[in-house]
Every structure is written in C-alpha cells, then in structure tokens.
C-alpha positions as CSV (number, residue, x, y, z in Angstrom):
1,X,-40.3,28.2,-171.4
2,X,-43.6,26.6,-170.3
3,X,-41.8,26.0,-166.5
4,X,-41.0,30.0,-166.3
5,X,-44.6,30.5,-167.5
6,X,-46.1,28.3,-164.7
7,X,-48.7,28.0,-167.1
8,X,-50.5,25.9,-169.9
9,X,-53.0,28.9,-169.9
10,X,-50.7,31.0,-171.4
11,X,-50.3,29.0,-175.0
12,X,-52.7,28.0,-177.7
13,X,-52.4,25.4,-180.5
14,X,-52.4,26.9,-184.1
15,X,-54.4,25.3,-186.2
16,X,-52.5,23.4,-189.5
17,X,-52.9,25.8,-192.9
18,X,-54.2,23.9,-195.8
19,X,-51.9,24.5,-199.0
20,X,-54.9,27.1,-200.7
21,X,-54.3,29.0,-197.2
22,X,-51.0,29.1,-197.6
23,X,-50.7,29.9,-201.0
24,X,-53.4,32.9,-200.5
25,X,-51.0,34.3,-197.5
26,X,-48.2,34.2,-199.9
27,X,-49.9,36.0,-202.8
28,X,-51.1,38.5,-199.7
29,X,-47.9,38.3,-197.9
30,X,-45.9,39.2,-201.3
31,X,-48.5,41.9,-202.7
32,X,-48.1,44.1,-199.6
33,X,-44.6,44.1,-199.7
34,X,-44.4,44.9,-203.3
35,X,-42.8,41.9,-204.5
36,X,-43.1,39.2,-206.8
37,X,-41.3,35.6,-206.8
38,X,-40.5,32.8,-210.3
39,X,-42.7,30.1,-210.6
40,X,-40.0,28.2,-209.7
41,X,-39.4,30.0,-206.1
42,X,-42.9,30.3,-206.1
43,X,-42.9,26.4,-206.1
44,X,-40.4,26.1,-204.1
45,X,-42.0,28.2,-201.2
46,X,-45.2,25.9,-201.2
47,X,-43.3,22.6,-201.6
48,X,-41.2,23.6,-198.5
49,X,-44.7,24.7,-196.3
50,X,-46.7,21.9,-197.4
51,X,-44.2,19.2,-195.4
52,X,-45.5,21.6,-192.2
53,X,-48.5,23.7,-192.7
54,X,-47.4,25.6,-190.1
55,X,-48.0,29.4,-190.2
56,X,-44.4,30.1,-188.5
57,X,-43.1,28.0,-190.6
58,X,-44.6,29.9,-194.0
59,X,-43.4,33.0,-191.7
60,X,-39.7,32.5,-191.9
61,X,-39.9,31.1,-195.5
62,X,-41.7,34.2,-196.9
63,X,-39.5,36.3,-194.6
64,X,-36.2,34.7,-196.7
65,X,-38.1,34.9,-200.1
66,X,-38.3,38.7,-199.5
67,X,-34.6,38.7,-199.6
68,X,-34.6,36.9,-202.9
69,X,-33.9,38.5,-206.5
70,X,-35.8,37.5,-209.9
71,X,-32.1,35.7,-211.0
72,X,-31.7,33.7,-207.5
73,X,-31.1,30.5,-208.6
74,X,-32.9,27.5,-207.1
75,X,-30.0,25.6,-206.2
76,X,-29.4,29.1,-204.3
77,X,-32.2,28.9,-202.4
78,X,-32.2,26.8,-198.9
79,X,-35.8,25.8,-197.1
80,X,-35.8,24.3,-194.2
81,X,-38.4,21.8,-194.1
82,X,-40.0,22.9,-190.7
83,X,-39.9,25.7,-188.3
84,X,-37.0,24.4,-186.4
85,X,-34.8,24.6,-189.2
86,X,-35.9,27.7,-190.8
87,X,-34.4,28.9,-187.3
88,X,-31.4,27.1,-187.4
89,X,-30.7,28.4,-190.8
90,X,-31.5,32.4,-189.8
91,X,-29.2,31.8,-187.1
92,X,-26.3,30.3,-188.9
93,X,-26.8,33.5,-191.5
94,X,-26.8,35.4,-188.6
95,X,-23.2,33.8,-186.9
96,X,-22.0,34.2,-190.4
97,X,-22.6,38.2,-190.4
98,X,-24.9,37.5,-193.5
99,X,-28.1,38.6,-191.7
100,X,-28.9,42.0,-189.1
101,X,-31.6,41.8,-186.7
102,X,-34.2,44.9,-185.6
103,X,-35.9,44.3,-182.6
104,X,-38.8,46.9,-181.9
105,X,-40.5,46.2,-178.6
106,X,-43.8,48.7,-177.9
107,X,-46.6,46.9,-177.0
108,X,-45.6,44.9,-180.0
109,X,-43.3,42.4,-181.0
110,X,-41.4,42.5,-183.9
111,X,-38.5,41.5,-185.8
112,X,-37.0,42.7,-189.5
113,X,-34.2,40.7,-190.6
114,X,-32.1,42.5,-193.1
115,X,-29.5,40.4,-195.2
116,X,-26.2,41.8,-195.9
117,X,-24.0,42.1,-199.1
118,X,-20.4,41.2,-198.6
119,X,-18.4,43.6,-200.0
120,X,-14.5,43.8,-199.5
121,X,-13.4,46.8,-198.3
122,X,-10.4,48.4,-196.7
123,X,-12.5,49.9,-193.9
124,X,-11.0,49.1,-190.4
125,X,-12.6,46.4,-188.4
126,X,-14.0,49.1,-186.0
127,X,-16.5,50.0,-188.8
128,X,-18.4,46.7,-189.1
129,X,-22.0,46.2,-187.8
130,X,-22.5,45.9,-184.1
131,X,-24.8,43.8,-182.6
C-alpha cells in the first residue's frame, strides 16, 4: 500500500492504549450501543487487547463482542491476539457465510458487520445473500 501511496506522509503511528484506556473505550464503546457484556467476556475482551494495545485491535474485538449474547459461552468466544488475526478471523466468518458486510462510502468510511443465524430452510439457493 505504502508503494501506491508514494508516500510516508500519508501514515501516522498510533500511539499504544494503556489497559485503563482501553477498558474506558469499552465501557464507552458498549454504553452507546446499548449493550452490556459478563464479567467473564468482559475479561476476556481486556485479556485479548492487553497482548496489543492497539486501538484496531480493541476495534474488531468490541466489534465481535457486539454480536455476543449474555449465555455465549467462553469457550464460544474466539480473540485473536492481535489485529492480524482479528482479520483473519472476520474473514473466515465471512468465507463461511456467517458474517455480511455494509460498506457506506461518503466522505466517510465505514463498515457494519452483521452476523448471520443459520437457519435451514427449503428456500431455493437463488434467495441466499449476495455479496
């Protein structure tokens, strides 16, 4: 990416969050989307940041504790220890038809992922999601 860029100019280092940081984005991040994790996930989510400190990182990991109910299990719960494989696991959920993608571009850049249920049905083929 940086060779297409032609230039250094056009990136900045982000600074590593300290663990009270993160855990105040998390309470922030959870509050203004109205939901609530366990202790345990709660754990979880911190234990899994910590290893990085990196605010992408605590990005996609609050992005897949959204997605998590009050009853998700721990063993049920999969965080990669850094950015890199946060990613890797979106897009294996995301191969495996488990995850859509929305993609809003307007002077912004955003993107909602939105998990699926899997439910068996005896709707034709034609009726699954497109991508």
């Amino acid at each position: 990416m940086r060779l297409k860029l032609e230039t250094l100019a056009n990136f900045f280092e982000v600074a590593r969050l300290s663990r009270d940081e993160g855990k105040q984005i998390m309470e922030s991040y959870l509050q203004a989307s109205q939901r609530t994790l366990t202790r345990e996930q709660s754990d979880a989510v911190m234990q899994s940041f910590e290893a990085s400190g990196c605010p992408l990182h605590l990005k996609l990991i609050l992005s897949a504790a959204r997605r998590w109910t009050s009853f998700t299990p721990l063993t049920d719960i999969q965080l990669g220890a850094n950015t890199q494989a946060m990613m890797s696991q979106i897009f294996l959920m995301l191969e495996e038809g488990r995850l859509s993608v929305t993609v809003l571009l307007n002077n912004n850049f955003i993107v909602r992922l939105t998990k699926f249920e899997h439910q068996e049905s005896s709707a034709p083929e034609s009726s699954a999601p497109r991508w």
